[in-house]
Backbone as CSV, one residue per row, in Angstrom:
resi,resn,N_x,N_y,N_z,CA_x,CA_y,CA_z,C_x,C_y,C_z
1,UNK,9.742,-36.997,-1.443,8.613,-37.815,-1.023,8.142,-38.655,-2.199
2,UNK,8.058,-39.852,-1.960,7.686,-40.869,-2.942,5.999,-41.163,-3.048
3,UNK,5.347,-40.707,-4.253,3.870,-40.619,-4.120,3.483,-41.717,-4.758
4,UNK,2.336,-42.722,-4.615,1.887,-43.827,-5.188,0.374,-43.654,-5.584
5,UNK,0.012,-43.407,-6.770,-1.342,-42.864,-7.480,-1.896,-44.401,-7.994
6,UNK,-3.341,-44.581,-7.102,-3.936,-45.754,-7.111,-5.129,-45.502,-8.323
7,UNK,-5.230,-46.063,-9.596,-5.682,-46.290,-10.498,-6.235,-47.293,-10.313
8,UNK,-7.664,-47.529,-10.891,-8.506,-49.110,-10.752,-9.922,-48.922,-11.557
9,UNK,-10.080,-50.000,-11.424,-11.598,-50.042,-12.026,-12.876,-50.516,-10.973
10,UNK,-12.997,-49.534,-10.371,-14.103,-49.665,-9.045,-15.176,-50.826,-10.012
11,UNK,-15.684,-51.115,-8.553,-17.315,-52.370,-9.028,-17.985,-51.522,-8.720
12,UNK,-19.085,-50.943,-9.656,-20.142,-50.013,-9.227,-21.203,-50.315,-8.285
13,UNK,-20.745,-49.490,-7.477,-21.355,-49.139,-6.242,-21.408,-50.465,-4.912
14,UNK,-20.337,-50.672,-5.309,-20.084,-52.206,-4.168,-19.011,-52.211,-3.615
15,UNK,-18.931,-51.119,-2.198,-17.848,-51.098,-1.018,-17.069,-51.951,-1.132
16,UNK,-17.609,-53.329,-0.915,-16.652,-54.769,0.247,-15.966,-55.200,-1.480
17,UNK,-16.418,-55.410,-2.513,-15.976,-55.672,-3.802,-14.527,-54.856,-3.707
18,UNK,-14.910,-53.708,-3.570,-14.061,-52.435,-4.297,-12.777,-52.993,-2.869
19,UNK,-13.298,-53.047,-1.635,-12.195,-53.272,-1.029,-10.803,-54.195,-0.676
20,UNK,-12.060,-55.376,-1.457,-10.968,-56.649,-1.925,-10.387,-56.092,-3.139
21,UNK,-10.417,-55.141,-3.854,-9.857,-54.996,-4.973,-8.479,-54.314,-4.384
22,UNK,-8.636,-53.343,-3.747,-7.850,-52.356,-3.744,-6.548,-52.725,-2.873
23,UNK,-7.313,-53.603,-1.739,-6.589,-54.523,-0.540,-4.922,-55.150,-1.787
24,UNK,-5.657,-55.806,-2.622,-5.257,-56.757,-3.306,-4.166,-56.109,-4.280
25,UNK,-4.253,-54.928,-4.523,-3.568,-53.864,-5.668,-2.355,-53.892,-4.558
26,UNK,-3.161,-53.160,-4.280,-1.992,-52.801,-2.704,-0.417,-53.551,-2.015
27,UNK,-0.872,-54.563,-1.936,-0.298,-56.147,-1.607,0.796,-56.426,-2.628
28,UNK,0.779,-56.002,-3.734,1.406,-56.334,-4.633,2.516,-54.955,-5.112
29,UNK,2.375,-54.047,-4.621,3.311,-53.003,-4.445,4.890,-53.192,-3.743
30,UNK,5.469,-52.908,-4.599,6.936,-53.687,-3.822,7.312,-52.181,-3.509
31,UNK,7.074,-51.438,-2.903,8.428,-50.318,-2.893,7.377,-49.766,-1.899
32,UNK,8.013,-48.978,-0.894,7.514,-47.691,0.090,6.855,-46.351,-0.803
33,UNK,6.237,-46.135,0.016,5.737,-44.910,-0.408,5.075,-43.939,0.094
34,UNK,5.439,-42.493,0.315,4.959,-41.299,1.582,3.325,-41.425,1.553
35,UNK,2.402,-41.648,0.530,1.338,-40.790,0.241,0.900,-42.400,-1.216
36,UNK,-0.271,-42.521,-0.692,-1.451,-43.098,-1.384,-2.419,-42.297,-1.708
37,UNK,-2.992,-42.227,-3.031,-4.059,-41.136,-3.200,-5.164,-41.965,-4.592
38,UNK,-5.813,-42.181,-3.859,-7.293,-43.090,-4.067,-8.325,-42.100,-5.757
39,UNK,-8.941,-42.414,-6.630,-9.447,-41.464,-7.102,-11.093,-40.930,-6.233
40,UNK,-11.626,-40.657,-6.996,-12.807,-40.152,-6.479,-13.735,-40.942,-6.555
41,UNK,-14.700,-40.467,-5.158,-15.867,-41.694,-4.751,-15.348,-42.903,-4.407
42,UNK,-14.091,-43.539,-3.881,-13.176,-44.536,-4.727,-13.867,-46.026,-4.227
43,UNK,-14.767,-46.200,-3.285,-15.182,-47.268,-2.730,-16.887,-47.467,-3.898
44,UNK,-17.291,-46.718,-4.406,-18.511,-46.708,-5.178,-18.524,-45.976,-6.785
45,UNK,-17.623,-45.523,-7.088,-17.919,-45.054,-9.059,-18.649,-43.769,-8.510
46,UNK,-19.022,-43.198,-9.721,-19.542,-41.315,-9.595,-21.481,-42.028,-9.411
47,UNK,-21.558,-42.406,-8.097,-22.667,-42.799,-7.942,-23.531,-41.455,-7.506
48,UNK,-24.735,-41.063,-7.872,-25.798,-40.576,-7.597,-26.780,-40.454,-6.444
49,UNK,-26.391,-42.144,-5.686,-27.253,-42.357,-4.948,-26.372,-42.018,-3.643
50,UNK,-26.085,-41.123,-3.280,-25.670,-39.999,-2.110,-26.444,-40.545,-0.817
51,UNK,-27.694,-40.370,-0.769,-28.017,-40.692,0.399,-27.972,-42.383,0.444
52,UNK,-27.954,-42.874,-0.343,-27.393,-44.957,0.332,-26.214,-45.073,0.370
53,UNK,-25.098,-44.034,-0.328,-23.754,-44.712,0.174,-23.076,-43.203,0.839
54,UNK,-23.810,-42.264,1.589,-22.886,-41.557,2.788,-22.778,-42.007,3.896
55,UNK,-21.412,-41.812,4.406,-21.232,-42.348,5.864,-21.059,-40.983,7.175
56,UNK,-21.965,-40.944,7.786,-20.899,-40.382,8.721,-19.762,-40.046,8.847
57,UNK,-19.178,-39.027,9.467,-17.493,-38.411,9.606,-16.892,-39.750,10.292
58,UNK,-16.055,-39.858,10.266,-15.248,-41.596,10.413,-16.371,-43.076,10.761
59,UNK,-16.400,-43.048,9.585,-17.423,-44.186,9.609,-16.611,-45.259,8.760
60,UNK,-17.136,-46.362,8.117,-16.830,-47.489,7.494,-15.391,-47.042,6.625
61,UNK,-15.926,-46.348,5.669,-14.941,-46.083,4.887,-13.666,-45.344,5.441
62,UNK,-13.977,-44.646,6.266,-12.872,-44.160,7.033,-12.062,-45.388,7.955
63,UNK,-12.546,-46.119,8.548,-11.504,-46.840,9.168,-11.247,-47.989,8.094
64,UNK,-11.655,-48.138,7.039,-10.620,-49.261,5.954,-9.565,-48.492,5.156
65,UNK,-9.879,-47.081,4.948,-8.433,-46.954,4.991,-7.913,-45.900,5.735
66,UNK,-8.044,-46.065,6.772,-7.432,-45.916,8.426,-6.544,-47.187,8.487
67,UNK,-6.946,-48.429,7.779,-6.320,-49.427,8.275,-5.034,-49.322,7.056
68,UNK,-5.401,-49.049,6.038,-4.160,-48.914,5.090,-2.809,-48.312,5.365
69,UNK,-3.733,-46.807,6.024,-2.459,-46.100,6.351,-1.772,-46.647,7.071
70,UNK,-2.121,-47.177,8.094,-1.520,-48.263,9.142,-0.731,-48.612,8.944
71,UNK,-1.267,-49.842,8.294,-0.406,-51.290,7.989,0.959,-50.730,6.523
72,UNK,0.790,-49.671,5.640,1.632,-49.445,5.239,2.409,-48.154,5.420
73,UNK,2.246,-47.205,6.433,2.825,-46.516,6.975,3.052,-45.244,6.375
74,UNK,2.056,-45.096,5.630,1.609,-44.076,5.067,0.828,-42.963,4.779
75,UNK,0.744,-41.932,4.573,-0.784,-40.624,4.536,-1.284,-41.319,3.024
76,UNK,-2.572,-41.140,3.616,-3.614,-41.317,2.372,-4.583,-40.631,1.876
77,UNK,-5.027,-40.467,0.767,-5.951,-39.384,0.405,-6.930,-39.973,-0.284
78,UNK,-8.430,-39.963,-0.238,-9.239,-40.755,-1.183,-10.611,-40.085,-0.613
79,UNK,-11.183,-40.433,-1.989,-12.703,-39.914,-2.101,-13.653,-40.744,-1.247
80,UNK,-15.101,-40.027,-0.576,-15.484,-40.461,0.365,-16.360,-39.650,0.396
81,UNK,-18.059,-40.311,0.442,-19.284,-39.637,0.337,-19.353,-39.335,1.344
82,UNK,-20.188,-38.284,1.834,-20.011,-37.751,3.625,-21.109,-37.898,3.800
83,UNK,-22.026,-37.895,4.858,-23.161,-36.877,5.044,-23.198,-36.575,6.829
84,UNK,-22.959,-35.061,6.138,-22.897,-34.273,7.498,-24.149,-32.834,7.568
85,UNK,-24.216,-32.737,8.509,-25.657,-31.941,8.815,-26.864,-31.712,7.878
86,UNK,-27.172,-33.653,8.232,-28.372,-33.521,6.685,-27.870,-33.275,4.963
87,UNK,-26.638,-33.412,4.526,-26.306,-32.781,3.434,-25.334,-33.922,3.396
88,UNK,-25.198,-34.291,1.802,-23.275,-35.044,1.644,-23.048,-34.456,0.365
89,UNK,-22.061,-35.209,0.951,-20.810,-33.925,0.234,-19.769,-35.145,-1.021
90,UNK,-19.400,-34.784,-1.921,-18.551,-35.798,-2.288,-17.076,-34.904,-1.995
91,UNK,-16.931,-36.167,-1.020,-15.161,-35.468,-0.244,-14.012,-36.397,-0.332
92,UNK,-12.955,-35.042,-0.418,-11.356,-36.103,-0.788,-11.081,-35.783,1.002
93,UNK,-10.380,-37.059,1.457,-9.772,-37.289,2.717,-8.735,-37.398,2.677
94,UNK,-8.192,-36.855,3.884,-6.945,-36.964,4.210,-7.172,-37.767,5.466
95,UNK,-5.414,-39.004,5.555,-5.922,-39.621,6.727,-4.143,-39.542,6.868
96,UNK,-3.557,-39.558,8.150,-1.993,-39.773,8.562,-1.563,-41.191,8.379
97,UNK,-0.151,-41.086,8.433,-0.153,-42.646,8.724,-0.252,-43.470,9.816
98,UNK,-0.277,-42.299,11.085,-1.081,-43.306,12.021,-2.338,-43.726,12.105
99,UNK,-3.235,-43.438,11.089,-4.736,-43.747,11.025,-5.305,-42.493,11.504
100,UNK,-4.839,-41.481,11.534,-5.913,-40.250,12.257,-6.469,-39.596,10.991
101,UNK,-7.780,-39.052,11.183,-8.029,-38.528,10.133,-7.935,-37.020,10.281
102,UNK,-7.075,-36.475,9.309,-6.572,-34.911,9.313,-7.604,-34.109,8.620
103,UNK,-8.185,-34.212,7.830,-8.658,-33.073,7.361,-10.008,-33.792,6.771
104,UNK,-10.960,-32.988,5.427,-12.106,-33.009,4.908,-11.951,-32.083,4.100
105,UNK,-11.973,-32.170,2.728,-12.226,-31.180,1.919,-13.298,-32.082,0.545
106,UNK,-14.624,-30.673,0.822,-15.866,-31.039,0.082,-16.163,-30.661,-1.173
107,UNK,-16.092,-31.048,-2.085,-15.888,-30.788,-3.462,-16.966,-29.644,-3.634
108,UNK,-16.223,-28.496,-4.310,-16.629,-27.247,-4.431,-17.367,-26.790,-5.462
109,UNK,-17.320,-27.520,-6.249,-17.591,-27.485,-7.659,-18.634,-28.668,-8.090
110,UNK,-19.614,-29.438,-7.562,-20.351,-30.772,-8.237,-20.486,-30.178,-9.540
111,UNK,-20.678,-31.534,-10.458,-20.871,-31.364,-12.017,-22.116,-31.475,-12.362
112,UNK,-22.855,-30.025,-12.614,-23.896,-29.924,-12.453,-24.309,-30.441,-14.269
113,UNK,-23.459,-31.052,-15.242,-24.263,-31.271,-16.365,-24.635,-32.973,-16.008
114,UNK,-23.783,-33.557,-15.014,-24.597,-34.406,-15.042,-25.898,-34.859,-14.022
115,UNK,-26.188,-33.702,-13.084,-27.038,-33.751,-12.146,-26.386,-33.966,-10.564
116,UNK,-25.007,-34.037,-10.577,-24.156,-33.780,-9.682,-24.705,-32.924,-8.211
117,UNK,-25.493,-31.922,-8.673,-25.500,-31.051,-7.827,-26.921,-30.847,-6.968
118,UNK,-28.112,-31.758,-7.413,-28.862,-32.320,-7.287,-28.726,-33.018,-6.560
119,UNK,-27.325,-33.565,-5.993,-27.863,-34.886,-5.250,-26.344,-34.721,-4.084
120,UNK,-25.367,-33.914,-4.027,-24.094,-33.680,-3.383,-24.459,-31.775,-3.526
121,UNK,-24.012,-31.694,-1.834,-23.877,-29.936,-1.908,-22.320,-29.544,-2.430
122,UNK,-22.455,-28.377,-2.342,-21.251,-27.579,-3.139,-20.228,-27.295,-1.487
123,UNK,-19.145,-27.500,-1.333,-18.295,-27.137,-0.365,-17.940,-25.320,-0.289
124,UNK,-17.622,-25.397,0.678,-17.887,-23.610,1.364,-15.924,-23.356,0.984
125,UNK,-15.002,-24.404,0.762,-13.711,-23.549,1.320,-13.119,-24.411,0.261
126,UNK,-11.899,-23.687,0.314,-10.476,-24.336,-0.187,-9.844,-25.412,1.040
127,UNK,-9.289,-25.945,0.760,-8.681,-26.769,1.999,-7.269,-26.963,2.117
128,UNK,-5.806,-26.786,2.760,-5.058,-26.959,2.569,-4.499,-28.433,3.695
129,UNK,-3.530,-29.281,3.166,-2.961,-30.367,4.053,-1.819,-30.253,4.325
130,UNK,-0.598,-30.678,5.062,0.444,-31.036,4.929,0.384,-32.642,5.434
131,UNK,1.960,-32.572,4.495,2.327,-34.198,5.283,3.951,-34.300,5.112
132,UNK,4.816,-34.455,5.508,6.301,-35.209,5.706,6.855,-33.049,4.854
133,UNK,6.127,-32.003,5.357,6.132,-31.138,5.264,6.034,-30.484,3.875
134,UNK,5.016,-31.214,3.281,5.163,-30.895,2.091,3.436,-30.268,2.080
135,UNK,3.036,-29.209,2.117,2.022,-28.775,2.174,1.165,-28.690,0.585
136,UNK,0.002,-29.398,0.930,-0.719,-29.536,-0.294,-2.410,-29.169,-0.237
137,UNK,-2.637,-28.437,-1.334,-4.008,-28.867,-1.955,-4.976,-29.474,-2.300
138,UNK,-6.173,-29.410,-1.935,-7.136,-30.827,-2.155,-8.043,-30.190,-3.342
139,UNK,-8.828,-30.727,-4.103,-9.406,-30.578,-5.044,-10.098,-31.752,-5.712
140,UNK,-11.186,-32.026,-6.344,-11.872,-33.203,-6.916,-12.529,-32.757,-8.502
141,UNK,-12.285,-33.473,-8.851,-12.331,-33.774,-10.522,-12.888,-32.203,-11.008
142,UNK,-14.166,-32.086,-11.347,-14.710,-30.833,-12.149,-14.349,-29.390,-11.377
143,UNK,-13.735,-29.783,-10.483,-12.692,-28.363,-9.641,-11.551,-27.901,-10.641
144,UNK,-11.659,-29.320,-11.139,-9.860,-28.432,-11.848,-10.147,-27.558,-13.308
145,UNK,-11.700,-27.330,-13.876,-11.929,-26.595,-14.316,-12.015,-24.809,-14.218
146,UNK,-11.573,-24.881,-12.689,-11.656,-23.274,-12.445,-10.749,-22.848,-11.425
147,UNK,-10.196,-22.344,-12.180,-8.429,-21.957,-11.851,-8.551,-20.670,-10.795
148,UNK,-9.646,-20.394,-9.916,-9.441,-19.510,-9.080,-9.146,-20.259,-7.497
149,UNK,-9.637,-21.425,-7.699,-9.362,-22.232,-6.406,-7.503,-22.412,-6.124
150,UNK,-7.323,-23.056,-7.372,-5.871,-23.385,-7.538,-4.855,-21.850,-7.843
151,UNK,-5.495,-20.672,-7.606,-4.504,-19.655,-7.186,-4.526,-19.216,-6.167
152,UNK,-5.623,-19.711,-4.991,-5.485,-19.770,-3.831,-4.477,-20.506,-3.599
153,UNK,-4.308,-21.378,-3.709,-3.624,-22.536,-3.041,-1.682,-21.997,-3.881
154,UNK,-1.777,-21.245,-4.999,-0.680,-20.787,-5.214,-0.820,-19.415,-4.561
155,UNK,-1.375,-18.475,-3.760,-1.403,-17.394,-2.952,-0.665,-18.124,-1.533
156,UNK,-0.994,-19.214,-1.360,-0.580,-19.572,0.155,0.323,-20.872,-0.361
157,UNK,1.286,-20.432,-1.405,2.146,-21.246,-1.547,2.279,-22.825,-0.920
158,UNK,1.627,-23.487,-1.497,1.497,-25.057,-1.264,2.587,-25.618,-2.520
159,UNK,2.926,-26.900,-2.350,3.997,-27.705,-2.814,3.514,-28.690,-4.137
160,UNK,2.020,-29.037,-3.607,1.163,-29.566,-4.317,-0.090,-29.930,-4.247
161,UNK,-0.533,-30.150,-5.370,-2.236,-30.119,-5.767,-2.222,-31.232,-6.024
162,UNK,-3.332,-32.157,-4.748,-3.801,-33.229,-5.449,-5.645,-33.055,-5.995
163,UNK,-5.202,-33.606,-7.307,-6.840,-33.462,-7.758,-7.248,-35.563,-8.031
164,UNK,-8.000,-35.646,-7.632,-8.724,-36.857,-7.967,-10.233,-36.540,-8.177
165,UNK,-10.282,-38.300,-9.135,-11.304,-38.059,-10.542,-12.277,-39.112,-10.404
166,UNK,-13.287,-39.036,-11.311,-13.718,-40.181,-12.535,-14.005,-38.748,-13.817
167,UNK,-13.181,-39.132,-14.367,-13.206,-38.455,-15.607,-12.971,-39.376,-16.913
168,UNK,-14.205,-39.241,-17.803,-14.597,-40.148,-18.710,-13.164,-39.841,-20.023
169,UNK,-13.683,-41.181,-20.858,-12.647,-41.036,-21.712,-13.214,-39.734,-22.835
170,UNK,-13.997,-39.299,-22.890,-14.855,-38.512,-24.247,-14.137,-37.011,-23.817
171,UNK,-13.615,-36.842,-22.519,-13.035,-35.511,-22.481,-11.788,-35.589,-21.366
172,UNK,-10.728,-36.482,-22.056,-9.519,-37.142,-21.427,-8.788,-35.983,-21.380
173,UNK,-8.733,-35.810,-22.770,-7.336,-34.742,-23.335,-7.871,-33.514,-21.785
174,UNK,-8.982,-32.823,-21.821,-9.157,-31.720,-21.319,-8.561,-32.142,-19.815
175,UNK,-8.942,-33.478,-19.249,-7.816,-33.716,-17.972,-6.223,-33.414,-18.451
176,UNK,-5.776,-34.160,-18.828,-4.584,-34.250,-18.938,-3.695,-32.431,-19.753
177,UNK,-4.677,-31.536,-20.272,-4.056,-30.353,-20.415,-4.511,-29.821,-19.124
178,UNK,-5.613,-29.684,-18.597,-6.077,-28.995,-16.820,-5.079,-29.300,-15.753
179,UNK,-4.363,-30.732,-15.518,-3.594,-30.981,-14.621,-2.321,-30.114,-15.270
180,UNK,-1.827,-30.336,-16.450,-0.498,-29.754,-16.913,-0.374,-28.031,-16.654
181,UNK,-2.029,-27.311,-16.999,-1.712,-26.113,-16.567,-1.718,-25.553,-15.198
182,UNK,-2.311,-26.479,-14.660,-2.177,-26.206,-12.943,-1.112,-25.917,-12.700
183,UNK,-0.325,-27.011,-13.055,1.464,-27.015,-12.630,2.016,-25.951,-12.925
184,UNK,1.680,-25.800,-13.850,2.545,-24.368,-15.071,2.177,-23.457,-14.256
185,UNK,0.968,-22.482,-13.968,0.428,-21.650,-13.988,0.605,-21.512,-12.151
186,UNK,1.071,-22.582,-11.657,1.083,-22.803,-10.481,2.408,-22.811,-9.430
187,UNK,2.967,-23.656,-10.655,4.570,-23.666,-10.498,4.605,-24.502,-9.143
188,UNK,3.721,-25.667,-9.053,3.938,-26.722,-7.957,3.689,-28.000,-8.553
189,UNK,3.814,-29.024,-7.798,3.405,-30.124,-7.960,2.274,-30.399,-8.184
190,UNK,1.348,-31.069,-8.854,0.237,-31.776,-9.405,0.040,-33.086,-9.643
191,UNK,-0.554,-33.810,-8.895,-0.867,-35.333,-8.692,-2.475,-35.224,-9.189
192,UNK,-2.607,-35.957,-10.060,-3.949,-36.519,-10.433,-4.465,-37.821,-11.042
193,UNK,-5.377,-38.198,-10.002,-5.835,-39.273,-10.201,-7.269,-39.796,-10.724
194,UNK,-7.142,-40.475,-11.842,-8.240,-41.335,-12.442,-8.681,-42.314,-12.369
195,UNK,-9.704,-43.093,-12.580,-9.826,-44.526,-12.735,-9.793,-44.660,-13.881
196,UNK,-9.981,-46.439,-14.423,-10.368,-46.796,-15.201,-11.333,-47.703,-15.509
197,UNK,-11.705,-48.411,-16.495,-12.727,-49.283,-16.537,-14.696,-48.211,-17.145
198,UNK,-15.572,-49.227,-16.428,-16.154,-48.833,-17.101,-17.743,-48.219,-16.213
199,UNK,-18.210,-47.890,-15.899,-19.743,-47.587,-15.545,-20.818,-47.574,-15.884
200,UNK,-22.247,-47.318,-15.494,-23.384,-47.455,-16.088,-23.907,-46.401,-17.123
201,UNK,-22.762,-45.450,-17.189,-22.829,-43.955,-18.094,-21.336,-43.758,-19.096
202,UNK,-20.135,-44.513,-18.476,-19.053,-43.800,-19.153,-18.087,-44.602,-19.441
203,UNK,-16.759,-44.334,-19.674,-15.652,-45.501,-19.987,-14.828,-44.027,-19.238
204,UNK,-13.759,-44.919,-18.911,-12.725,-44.355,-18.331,-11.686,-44.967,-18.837
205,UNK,-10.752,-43.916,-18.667,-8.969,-44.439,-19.207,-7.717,-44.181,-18.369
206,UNK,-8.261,-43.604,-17.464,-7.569,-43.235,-16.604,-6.572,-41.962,-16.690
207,UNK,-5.150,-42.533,-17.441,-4.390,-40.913,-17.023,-4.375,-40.969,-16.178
208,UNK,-3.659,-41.185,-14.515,-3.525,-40.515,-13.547,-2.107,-40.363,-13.836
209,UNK,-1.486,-38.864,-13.274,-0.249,-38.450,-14.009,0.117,-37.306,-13.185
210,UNK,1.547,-37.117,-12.694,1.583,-36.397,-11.693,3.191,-34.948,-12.973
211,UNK,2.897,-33.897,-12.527,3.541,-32.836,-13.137,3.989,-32.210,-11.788
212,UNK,5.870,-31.798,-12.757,6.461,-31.139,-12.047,5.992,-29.491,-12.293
213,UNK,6.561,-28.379,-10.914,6.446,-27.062,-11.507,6.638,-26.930,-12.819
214,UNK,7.482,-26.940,-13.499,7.584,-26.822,-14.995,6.907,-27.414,-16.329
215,UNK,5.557,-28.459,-15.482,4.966,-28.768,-16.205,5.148,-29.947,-16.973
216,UNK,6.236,-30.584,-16.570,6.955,-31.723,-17.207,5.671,-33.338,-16.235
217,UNK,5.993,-33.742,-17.222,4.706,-34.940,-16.864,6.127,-36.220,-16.624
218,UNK,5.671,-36.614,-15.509,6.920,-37.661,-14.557,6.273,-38.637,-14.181
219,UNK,5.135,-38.936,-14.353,4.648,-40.237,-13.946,3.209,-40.465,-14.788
220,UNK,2.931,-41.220,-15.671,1.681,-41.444,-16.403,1.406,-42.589,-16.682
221,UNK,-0.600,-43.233,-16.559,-0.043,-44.528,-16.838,-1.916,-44.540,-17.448
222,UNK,-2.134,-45.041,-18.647,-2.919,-45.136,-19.504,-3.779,-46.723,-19.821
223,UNK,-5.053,-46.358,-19.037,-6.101,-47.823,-19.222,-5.666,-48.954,-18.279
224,UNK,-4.778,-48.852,-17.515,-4.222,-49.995,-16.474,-4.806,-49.787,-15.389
225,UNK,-5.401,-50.817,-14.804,-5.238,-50.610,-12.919,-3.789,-51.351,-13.293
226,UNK,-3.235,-50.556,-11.703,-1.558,-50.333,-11.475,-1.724,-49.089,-10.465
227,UNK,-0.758,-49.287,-9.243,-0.475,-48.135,-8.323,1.250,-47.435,-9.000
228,UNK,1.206,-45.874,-9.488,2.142,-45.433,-10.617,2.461,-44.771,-9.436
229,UNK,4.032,-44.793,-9.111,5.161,-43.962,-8.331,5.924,-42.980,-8.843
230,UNK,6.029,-42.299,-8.107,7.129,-41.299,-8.430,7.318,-40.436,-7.601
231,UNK,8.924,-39.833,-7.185,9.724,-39.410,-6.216,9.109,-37.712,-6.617
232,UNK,8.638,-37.132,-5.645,8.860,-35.422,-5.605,9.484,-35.135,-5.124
233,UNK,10.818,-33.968,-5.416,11.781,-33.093,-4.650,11.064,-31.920,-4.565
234,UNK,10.341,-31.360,-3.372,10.290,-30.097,-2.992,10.941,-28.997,-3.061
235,UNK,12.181,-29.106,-3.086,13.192,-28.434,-3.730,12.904,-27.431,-4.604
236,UNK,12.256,-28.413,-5.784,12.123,-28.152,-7.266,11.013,-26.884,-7.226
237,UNK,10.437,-26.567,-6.242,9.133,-25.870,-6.407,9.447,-24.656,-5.771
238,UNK,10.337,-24.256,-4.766,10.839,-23.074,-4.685,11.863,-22.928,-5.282
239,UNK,13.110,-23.501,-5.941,13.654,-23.434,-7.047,12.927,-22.386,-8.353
240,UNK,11.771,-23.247,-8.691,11.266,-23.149,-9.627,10.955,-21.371,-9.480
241,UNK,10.426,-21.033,-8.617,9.241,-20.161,-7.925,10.521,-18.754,-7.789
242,UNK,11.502,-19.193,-7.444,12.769,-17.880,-7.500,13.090,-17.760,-8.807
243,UNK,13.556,-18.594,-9.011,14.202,-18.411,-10.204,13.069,-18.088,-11.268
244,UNK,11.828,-18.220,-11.944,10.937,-17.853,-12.322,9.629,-17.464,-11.573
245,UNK,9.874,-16.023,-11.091,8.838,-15.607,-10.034,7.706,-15.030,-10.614
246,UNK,7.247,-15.093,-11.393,5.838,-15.386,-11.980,4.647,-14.904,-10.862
247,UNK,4.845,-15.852,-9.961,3.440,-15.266,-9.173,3.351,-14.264,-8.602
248,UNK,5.010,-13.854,-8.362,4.730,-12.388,-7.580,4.197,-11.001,-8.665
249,UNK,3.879,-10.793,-9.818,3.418,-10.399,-10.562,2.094,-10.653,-10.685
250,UNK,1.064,-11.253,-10.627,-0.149,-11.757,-10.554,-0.900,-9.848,-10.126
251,UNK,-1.787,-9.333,-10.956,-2.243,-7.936,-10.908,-3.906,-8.229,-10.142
252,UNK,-4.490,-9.505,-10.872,-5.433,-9.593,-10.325,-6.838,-10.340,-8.931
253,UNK,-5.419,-10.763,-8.532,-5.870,-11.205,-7.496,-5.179,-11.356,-6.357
């Protein structure tokens, strides 16, 4: 499965901006690809203001890229403020490539040093997806700090973890070793996505960079908007998983 990790520099907090941007990234992609995966918040930056930019469960943001998947025939995954029963959530989506929307998973973890949690509730579950049978993990940025979520998702053997971000440049490195030990420790695939550019609090550099089971880094791309490809063999992850069975040893959980 050929994955395409959408890197950019969102306009803070300006939907129709962000959508001519992304429209436009898009357009310029010469090659197919199974799976688009958006970073986090991806139509507004790590905005605060929760209650002016949540939508309803398929609302605005959901059918623009409802229309992506569409028109390029692809599953997509991207961040998306919710607000559902009085509460929002900052959530990664899953949508098919016929435009249906499959799943919701609500970031479990808000980042409570920057007031995160104050203003987005905390999600109740793990979430698992599939697509072109490659069953995966959802997760959002300050999730990938706590490695009990992501041994769920290696308990119920998934293929891969997508984590999407805004993760500043002042604590890059700690992305880029968090995604690498996922993989390792996980022995699956790991797709993670960043932006870049800049906000009213941070700089970004992006890194979005996808790791094989073994931890080997196969796709990376540093301070660019650019949509970065690269082929996953599923293969490689029960391969990996026999031949170094690691998890079946796991004592504590």
């Amino acid at each position: 499965m050929k994955i395409g990790l959408v890197q950019y520099n969102p306009e803070w907090e300006s939907k129709e901006t962000n959508k001519l941007k992304l429209l436009k990234l898009i357009s310029a992609l010469n090659e197919e690809v199974s799976l688009l995966i958006f970073p986090e918040m991806t139509l507004t930056g790590f905005t605060m203001q929760s209650s002016l930019f949540a939508e309803e469960y398929e609302g605005e943001s959901f059918n623009f890229f409802k229309e992506i998947a569409k028109e390029n025939n692809c599953d997509v995954i991207a961040g998306i403020i919710v607000k559902s029963e009085e509460k929002y959530f900052n959530s990664s989506v899953h949508i098919d490539n016929s435009g249906k929307t499959v799943i919701r998973y609500d970031k479990i973890h808000p980042f409570s040093p920057s007031g995160e949690d104050k203003h987005y509730s905390a999600g109740k579950q793990a979430v698992i997806t599939e697509m072109n049978d490659v069953k995966t993990g959802l997760s959002v940025c300050y999730d990938l700090r706590f490695p009990e979520l992501f041994r769920f998702y290696a308990n119920e053997k998934v293929d891969l973890i997508v984590a999407i971000a805004n993760w500043p440049v002042s604590r890059i490195e700690h992305w880029r070793t968090l995604l690498k030990a996922r993989a390792i420790e996980n022995q699956c695939y790991v797709a993670g996505v960043n932006r870049v550019g800049t906000d009213p609090s941070h700089q970004y550099n992006g890194y979005s960079s996808i790791y094989d089971p073994m931890g080997k880094n196969i796709a990376e791309s540093f301070n660019e908007e650019k949509i970065i490809t690269a082929y996953i063999d599923i293969k490689l992850v029960q391969e990996t998983r026999t031949k170094l069975p690691f998890l079946n040893d796991i004592k504590l959980i």
